[in-house]
C-alpha positions in Angstrom: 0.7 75.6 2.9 3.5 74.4 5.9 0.3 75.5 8.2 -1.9 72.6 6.0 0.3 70.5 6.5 1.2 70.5 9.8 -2.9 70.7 10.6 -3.1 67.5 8.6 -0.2 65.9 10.3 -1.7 67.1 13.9 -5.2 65.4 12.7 -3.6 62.2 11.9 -1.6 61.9 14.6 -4.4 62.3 17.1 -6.0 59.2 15.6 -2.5 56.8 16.3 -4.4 55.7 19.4 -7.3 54.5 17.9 -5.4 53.3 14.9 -2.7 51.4 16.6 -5.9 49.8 19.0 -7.9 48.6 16.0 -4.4 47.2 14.6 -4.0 45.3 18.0 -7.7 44.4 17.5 -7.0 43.1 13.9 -4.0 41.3 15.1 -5.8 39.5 17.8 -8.8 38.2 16.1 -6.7 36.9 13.3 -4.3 35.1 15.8 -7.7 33.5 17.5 -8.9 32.4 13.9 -5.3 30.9 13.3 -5.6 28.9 16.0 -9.0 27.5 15.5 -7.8 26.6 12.0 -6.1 23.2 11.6 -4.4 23.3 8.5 -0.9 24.3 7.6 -1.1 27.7 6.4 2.6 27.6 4.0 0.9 30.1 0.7 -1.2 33.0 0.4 -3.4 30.9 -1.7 -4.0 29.1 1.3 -7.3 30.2 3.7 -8.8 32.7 1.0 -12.1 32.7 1.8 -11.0 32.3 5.6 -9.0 35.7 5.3 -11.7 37.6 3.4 -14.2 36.9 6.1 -11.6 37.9 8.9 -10.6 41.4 7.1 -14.2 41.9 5.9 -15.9 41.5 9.6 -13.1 43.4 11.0 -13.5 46.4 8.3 -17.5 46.4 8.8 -17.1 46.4 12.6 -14.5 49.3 12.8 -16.8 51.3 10.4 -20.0 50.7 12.8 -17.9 52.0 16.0 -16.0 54.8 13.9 -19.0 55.5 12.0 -19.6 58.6 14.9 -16.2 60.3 12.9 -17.7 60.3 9.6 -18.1 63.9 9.6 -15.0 64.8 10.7 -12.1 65.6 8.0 -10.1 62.8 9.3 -11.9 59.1 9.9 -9.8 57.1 12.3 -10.3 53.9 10.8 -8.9 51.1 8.5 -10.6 50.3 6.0 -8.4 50.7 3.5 -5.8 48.7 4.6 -8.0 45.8 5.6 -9.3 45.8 2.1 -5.8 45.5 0.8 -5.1 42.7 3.1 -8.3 41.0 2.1 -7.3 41.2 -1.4 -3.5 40.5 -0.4 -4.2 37.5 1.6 -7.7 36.1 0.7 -7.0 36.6 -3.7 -9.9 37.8 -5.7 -12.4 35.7 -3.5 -11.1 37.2 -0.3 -11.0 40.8 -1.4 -14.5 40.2 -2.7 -16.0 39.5 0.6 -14.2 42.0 1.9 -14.9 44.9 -0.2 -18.6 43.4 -0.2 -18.5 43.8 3.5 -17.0 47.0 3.7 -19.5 48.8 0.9 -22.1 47.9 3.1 -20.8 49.3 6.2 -20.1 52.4 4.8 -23.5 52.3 3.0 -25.1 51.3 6.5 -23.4 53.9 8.9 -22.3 56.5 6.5 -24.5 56.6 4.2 -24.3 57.6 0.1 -22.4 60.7 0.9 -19.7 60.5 -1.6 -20.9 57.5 -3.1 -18.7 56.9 -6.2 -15.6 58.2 -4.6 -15.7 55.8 -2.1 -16.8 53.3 -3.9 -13.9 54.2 -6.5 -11.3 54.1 -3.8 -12.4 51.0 -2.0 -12.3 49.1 -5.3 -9.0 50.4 -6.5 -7.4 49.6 -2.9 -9.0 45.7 -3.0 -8.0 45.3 -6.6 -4.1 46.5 -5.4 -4.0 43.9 -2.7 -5.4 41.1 -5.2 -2.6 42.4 -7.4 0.0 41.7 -4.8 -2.0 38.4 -4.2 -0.8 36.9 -7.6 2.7 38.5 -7.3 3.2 36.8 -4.0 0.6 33.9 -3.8 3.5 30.9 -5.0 5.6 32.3 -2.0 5.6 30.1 1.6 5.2 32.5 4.3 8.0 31.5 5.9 10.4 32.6 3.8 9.5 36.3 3.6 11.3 38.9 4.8 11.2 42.6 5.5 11.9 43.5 1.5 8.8 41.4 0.9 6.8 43.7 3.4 8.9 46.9 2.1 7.5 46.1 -1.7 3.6 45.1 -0.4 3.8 48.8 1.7 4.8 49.9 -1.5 2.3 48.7 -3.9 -0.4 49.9 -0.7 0.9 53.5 -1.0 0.8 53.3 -4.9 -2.5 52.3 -4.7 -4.1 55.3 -2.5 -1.9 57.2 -4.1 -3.7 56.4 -7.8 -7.1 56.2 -6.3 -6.7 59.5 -5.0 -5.0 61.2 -8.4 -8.3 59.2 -10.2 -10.8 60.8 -7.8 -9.2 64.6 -7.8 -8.7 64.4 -11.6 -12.8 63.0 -11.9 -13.8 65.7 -9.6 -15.8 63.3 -7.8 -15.1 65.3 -4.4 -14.2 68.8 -4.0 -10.3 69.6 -4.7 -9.8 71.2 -1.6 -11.2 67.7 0.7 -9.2 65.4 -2.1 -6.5 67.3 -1.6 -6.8 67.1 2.3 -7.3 63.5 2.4 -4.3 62.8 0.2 -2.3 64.4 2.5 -4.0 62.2 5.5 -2.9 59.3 3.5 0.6 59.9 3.3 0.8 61.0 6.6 -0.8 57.4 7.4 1.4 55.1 5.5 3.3 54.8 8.5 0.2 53.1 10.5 0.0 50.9 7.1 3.4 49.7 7.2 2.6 48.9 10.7 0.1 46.7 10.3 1.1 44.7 6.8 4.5 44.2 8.7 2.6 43.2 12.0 0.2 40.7 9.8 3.0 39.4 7.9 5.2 38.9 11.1 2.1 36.9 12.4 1.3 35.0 9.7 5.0 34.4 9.0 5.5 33.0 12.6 2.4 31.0 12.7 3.8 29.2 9.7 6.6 28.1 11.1 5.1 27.2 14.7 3.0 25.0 12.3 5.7 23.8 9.7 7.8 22.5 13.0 4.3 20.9 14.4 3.7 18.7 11.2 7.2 17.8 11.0 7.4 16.1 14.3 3.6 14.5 13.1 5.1 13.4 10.1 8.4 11.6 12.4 6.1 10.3 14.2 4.4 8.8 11.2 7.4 7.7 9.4 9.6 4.8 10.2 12.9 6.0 11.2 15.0 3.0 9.6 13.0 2.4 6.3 11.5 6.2 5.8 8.4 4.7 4.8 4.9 5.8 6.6 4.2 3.6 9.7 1.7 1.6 10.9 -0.1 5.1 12.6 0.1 6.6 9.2 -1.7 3.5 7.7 -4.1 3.4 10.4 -4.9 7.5 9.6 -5.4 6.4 6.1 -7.8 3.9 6.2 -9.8 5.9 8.9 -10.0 8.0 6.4 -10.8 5.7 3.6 -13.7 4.4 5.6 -15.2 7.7 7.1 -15.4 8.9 3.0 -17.7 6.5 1.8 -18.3 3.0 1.3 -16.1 2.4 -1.9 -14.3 -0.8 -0.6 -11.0 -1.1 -1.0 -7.8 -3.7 -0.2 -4.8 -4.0 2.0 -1.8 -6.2 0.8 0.7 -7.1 3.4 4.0 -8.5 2.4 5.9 -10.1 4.8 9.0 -11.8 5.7 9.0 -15.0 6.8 12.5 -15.6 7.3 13.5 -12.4 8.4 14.9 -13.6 12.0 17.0 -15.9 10.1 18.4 -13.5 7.7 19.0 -11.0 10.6 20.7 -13.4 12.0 23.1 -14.1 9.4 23.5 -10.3 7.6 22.8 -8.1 10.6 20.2 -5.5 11.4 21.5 -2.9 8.7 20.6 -5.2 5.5 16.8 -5.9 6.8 16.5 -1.7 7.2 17.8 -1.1 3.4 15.4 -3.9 2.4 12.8 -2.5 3.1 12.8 0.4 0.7 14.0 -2.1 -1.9 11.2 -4.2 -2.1 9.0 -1.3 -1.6 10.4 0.8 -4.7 10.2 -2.6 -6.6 6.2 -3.4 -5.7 5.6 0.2 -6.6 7.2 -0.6 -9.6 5.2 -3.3 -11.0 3.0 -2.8 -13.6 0.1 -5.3 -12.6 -0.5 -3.6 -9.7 -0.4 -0.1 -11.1 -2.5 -1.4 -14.1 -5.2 -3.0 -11.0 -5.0 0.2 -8.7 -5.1 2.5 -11.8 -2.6 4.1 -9.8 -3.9 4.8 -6.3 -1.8 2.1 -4.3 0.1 3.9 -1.5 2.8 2.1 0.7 3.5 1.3 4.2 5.7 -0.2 6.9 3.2 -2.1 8.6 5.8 -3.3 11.2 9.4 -4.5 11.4 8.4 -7.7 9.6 5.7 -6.2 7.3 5.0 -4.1 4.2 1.3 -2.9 3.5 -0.3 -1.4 0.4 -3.2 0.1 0.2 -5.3 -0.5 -2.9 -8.3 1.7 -3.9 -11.3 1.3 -5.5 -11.3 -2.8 -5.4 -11.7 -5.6 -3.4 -10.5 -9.1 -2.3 -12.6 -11.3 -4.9 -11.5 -8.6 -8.1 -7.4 -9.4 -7.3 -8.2 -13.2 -6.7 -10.2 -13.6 -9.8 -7.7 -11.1 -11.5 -4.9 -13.8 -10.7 -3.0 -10.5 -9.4 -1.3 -12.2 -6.3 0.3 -14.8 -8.2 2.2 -13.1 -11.1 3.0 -10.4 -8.7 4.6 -13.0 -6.2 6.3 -15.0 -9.5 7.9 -11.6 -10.2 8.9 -9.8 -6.9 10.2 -13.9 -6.3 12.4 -13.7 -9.7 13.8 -9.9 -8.9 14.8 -10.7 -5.8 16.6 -13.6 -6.5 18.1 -12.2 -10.1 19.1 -9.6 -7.9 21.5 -12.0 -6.0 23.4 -11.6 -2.9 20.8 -11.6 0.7 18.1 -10.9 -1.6 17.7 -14.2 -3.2 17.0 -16.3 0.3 14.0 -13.9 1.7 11.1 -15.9 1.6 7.7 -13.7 1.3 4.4 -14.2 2.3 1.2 -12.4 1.4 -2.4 -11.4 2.6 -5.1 -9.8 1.1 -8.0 -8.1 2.7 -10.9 -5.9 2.4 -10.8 -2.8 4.2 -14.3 -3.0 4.4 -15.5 -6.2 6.5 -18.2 -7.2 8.5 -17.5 -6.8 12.5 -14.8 -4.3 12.1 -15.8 -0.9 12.8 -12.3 0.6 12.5 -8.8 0.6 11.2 -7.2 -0.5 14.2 -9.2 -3.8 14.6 -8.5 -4.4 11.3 -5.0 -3.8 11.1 -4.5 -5.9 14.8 -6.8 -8.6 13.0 -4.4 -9.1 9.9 -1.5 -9.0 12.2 -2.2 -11.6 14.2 -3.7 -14.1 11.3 -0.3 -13.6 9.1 1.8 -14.6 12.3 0.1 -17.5 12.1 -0.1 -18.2 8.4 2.7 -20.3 6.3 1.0 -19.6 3.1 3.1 -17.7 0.4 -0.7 -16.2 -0.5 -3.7 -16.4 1.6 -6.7 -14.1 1.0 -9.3 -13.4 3.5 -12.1 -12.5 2.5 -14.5 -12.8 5.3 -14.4 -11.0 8.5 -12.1 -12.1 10.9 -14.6 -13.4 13.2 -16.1 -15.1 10.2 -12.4 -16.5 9.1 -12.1 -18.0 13.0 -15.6 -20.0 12.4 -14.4 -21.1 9.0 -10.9 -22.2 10.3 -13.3 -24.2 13.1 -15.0 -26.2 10.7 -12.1 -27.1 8.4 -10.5 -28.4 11.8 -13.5 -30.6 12.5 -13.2 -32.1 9.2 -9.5 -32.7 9.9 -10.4 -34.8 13.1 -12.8 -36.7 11.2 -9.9 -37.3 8.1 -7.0 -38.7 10.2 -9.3 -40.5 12.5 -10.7 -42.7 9.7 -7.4 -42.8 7.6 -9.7 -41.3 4.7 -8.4 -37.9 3.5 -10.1 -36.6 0.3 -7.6 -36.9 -2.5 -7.0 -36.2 -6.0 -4.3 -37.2 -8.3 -2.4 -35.4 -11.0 -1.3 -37.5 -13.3 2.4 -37.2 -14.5 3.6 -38.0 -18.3 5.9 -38.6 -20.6 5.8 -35.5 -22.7 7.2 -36.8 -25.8 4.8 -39.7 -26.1 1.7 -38.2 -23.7 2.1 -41.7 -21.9 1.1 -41.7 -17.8 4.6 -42.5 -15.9 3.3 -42.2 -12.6 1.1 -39.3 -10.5 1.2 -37.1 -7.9 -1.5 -37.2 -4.5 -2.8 -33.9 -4.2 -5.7 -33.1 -1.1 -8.6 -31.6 -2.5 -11.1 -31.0 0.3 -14.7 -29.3 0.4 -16.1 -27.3 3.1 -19.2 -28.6 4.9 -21.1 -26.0 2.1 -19.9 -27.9 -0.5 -17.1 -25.0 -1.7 -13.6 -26.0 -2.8 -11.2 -25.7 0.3 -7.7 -24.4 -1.4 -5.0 -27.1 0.0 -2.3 -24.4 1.2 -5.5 -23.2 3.4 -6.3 -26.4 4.8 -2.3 -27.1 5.6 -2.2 -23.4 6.9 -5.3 -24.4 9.2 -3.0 -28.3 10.1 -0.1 -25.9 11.3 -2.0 -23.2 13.5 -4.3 -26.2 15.3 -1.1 -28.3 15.3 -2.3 -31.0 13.6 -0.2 -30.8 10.4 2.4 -34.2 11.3 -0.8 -36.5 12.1 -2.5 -35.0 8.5 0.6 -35.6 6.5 1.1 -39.1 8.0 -2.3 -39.8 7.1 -2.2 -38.6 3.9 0.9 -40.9 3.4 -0.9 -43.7 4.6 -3.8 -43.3 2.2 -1.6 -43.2 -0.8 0.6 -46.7 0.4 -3.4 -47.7 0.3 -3.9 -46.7 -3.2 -1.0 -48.0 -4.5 -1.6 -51.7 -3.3 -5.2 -51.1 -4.6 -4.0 -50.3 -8.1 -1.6 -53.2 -7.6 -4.7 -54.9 -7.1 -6.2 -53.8 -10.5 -3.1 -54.8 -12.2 -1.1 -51.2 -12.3 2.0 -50.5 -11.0 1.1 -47.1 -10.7 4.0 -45.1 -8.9 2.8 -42.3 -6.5 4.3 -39.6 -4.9 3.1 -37.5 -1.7 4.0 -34.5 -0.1 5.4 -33.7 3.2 6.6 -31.0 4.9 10.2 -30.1 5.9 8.9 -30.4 9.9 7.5 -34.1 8.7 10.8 -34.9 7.3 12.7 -34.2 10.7 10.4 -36.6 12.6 12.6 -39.2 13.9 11.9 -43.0 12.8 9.7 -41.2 9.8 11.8 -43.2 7.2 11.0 -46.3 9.1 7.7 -46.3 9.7 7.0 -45.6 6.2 8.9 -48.6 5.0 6.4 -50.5 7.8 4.0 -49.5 6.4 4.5 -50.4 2.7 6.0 -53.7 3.8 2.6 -54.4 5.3 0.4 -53.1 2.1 2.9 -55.3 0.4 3.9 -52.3 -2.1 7.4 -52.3 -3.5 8.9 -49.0 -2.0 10.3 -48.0 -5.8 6.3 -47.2 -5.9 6.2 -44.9 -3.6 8.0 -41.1 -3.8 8.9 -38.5 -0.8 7.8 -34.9 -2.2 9.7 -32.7 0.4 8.2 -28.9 -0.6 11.5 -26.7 -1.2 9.3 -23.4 0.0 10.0 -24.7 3.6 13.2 -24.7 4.8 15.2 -28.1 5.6 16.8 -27.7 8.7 20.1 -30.1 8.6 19.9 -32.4 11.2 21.1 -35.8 11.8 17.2 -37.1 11.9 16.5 -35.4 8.9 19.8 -37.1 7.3 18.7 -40.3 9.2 15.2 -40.4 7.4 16.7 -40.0 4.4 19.0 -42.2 4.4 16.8 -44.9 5.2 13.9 -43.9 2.6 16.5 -43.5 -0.3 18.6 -46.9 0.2 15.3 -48.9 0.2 14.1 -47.5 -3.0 12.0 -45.0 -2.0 11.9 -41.6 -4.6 12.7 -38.5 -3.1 11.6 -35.3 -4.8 12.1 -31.9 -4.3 9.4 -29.5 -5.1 9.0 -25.9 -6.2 12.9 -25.9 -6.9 13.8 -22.2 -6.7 10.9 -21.1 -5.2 12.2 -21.7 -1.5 14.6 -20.7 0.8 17.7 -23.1 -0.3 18.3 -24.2 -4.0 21.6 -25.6 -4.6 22.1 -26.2 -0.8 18.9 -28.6 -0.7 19.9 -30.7 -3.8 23.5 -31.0 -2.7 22.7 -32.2 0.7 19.8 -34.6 0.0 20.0 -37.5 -2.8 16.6 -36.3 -4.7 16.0 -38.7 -7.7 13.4 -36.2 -9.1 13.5 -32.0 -9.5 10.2 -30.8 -10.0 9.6 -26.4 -11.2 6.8 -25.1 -10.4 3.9 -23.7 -12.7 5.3 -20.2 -11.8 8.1 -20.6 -13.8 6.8 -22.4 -16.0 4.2 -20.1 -17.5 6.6 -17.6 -18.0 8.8 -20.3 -20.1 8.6 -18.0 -23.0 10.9 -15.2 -21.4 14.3 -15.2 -22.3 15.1 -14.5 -18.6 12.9 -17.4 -17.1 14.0 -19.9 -20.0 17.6 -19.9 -18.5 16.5 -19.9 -15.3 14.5 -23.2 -16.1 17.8 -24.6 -18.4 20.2 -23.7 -15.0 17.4 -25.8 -13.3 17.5 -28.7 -15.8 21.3 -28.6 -15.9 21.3 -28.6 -11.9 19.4 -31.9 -11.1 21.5 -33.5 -14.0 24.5 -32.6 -12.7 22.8 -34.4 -9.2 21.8 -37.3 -11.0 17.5 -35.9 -10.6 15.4 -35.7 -13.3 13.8 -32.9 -14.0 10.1 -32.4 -14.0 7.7 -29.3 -15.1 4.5 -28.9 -13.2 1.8 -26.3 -14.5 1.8 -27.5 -18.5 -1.1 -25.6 -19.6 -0.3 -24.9 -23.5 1.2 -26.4 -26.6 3.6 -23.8 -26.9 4.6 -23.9 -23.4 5.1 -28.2 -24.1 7.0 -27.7 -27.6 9.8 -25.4 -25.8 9.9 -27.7 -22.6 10.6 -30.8 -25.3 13.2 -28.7 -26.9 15.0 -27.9 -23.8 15.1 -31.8 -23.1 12.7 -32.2 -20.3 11.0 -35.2 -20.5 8.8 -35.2 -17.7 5.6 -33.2 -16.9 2.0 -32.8 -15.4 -0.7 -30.1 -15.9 -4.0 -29.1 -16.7 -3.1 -29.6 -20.7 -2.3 -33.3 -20.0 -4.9 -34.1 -17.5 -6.7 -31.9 -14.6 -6.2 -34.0 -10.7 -8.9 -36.5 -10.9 -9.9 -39.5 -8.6 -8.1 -42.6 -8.3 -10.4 -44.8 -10.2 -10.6 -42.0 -13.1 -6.7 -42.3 -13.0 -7.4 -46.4 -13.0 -9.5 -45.9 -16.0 -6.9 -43.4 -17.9 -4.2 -46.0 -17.4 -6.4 -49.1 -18.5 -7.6 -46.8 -21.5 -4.1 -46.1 -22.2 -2.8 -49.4 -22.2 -5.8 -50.8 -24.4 -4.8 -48.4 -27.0 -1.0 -49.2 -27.2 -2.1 -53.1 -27.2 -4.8 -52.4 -30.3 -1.4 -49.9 -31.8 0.7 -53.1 -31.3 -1.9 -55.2 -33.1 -2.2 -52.9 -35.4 
């Protein structure tokens, strides 16, 4: 028996040559296909069908060379551990292909000698490693070590070791060869722990070459102040997106307008920690989770600049969807609930397709988007043409400009304002409302947007002031003493002689200047300058209203109303709609009690219900103007409401 033995031991060792090169053959074409694959490889699950092919190919090869041994007591070849790995590595879809592979190399080039022995053992050797497969398959790579390899060898041995016992007590071979090949096999389990421990060590290493490579990618793809992906993540993604298919989708970009300011005054550390903030609160929000059905995904565009990414919709679904709005009304309200630097940021949006005409990839887009929000002052401005498109459209709306301040005749609308106890017109509110050469409604934040990047937004202004001292001496003419107000801007205001040259001006119209109110909008901040205070001091000691619009939607609340003498406080329909929530009803009471405190009145803009006009009543607000009371209408409609209104309180007082 010591003489078997030793024979046995003598046989196997004289195939550790062959062995060990077939190992280093294994070892080399599974670094190649490593390599050539692109994808982190952190699981077993990972690659199955990758590794089955590998171990498969391998196995059928080494058969065809060794298949010249097949005769011989003692084949020098490893089949059986490469099914193992196959079924180890590659799960029940990897050992599959191998063991396919390997059955039909050993049908091939050894023919069915043996047939159900070897068909036995191959099977029982696969099914171990698929075994191990679902033991281990949860496990990163990474993280094994030489006990993990020490249990796989052992669960390899235990396998041969039960295929063999199977065959012997089966008698599917002869019990002298079983016997002899069992002996082979123990005397080889050396070469297997060889090879699972070289594999393992490869696979392990490869890992963590590649878990070090994707975390440098993923630095370089995250900005290192907010943590958020950065603008070459974004620019990944939408690649992506658009490579897919053509589902369209949209990017929203929130940005700062103010931020120099507030770095200025807070430092650089509070604009980093922002950031996230207003990131985790967006993501937050249940209108855009309800419109993205969940598939919005954020980014820091640039140091000024939040994007989103939302799929599966487009540009004319969230403007229809009135998405933009409540979503700016709320992220507006948090930040300034939440007090402190928060309150004074002053955001912006834009909305685009992904998707657009003359953009044929991410970068064009995202450059494109850039470059028009720098340029933008609109809280929301959607774009829903291609930028190219957007430039020809911006062209035309300049041309009509020209045409309005060199003939004095902007197209206007005006929103009447009433009493809202008795419904009785008190006065009205000039409001441009401009059509495109196509006949389609031009949104008035657009055209002013358009005023400010061709630099024509002081002549426009002026000439919408101008038109409005007209209308008031022709309603004068038609026997109403009809006060308007107009808007201006904050860089209007900070013209010097601007005070003076509109009291010229309604001097030579002949309009008393008690008829005739200054709306300076609060979004834009009022820089405090001795022409500014200049201005308006000469405006409010002749008479002239002064009103202060979208209080607490702008940059400076209480500042503004402290340092200039407004006679009127007007809220905007944001706040108003939202008059029903406890939170927003004593936002709107702090308002009321702040302008009476100033001596203002307060006035509500956006009335579109009954309810929303009972509770405003109740509060004590006595002014108001919306779509419930009257739509903006033309000035002889608003001629005609004010004669029809006066005929029916003279026919009341007859009555």
């Amino acid at each position: 028996m010591q003489e078997f033995f030793i024979a046995a031991w003598r046989a196997e060792f004289a195939n550790y040559p062959l062995l060990i090169l077939q190992a280093a053959a294994l070892l080399g074409i599974l670094s190649i296909a490593l390599l050539l694959s692109r994808t982190p490889t952190e699981r077993f699950e990972s690659r199955t069908l990758l590794y089955g092919c590998i171990f498969g190919a391998t196995s059928f090869s080494l058969i065809a060379l060794a298949s010249q041994f097949f005769n011989l007591p003692s084949k020098p070849y490893l089949s059986s551990d490469l099914l193992f790995l196959g079924g180890l590595l590659g799960g029940w879809k990897g050992g599959a292909i191998t063991l396919a592979m390997t059955i039909l190399g050993r049908l091939i080039f050894g023919g069915v000698n043996q047939v159900e022995a070897f068909l036995l053992d191959m099977s029982i050797t696969a099914a171990g490693g698929v075994a191990a497969h679902l033991i281990y398959r949860k496990k990163a790579i990474k993280d094994f070590g030489w006990s993990d390899v020490l249990k796989i060898w052992g669960t390899r041995m235990a396998c041969s070791l039960f295929s063999s016992a199977i065959i012997f007590a089966l008698e599917l071979v002869p019990p002298k060869i079983s016997i002899h090949v069992t002996t082979l096999q123990i005397f080889g389990f050396s070469t297997s722990l060889f090879i699972l421990g070289s594999v393992i060590a490869l696979l392990r290493s490869d890992a963590l070459v590649r878990e070090s490579y994707f975390q440098r990618m993923q630095m370089y793809r995250t900005d290192l102040l907010s943590g958020l992906p950065n603008r070459r993540a974004l620019s990944e993604y939408l690649e992506i997106l658009l490579k897919r298919d053509q589902t369209q989708h949209v990017l929203l970009t929130f940005e700062v307008g103010n931020l120099k300011e507030m770095v200025r005054t807070l430092g650089h550390d509070w604009t980093d920690k922002f950031w996230g903030h207003l990131a985790r609160e967006l993501m937050r929000q249940e209108s855009l989770k309800l419109t993205s059905n969940g598939k919005s995904k954020c980014f820091q565009l640039s140091d000024l600049a939040l994007a989103f990414v939302v799929k599966e919709t487009s540009v004319k679904q969230i403007e229809n969807s009135q998405l933009m709005p409540r979503l700016y009304a709320d992220i507006t309200e948090h930040l300034q609930v939440a007090g402190g630097p928060y309150s004074s940021a002053q955001l912006r949006c834009g909305i685009t397709n992904v998707r657009m005409a003359g953009e044929t990839n991410s970068s064009s887009v995202l450059r494109n988007i850039s470059l028009a929000l720098q340029s933008s002052n609109q809280q929301i401005r959607y774009f829903h043409d291609s930028f190219s498109a957007q430039a020809d459209r911006d062209a035309d709306v300049h041309e009509l400009m020209i045409g309005w301040i060199r003939t004095v005749n902007p197209p206007m609308s005006y929103q009447p304002k009433f009493d809202l106890e008795t419904r009785q017109i008190c006065g009205a509110e000039a409001l441009l409302r401009a059509n495109s050469a196509e006949g389609i409604s031009l949104s008035p934040l657009y055209v002013l947007d358009v005023a400010t990047r061709y630099q024509l937004l002081l002549k426009l202004e002026w000439c919408i002031v101008e038109m409005v001292i007209r209308e008031i001496a022709n309603c004068m003419a038609s026997g109403f003493h009809m006060p308007l107000s107009v808007n201006i801007s904050a860089a209007s205001i900070t013209v010097p002689g601007l005070g003076e040259r509109i009291l010229d001006r309604l001097s030579r119209y002949s309009v008393p200047f008690e008829l005739l109110s200054i709306e300076i909008t609060e979004s834009g901040h009022v820089p405090d300058m001795d022409t500014v205070r200049e201005n308006v001091h000469r405006l409010h000691s002749a008479g002239v209203g002064l009103s202060l619009d979208d209080f607490g939607a702008g940059y400076s609340t209480l500042t503004t109303l402290a340092k200039i003498p407004f006679n009127e406080v007007k809220i905007d329909y944001a706040m108003v709609s939202m008059i029903e929530q406890p939170r927003m009803n004593k936002a709107i009471g702090l308002a009321l009690e702040s302008a009476t405190r100033y001596g203002a009145t307060l006035v509500a803009e956006g009335v579109e219900t009954e309810a929303q006009l009972a509770i405003l009543i109740d509060m004590g607000i006595k002014f108001g103007q919306g779509f419930l009371l009257s739509k903006a209408v033309p000035m002889d409609d608003l001629i005609e409401l004010a004669r029809r209104e006066r005929g029916e309180r003279l026919y009341g007082d007859l009555e």
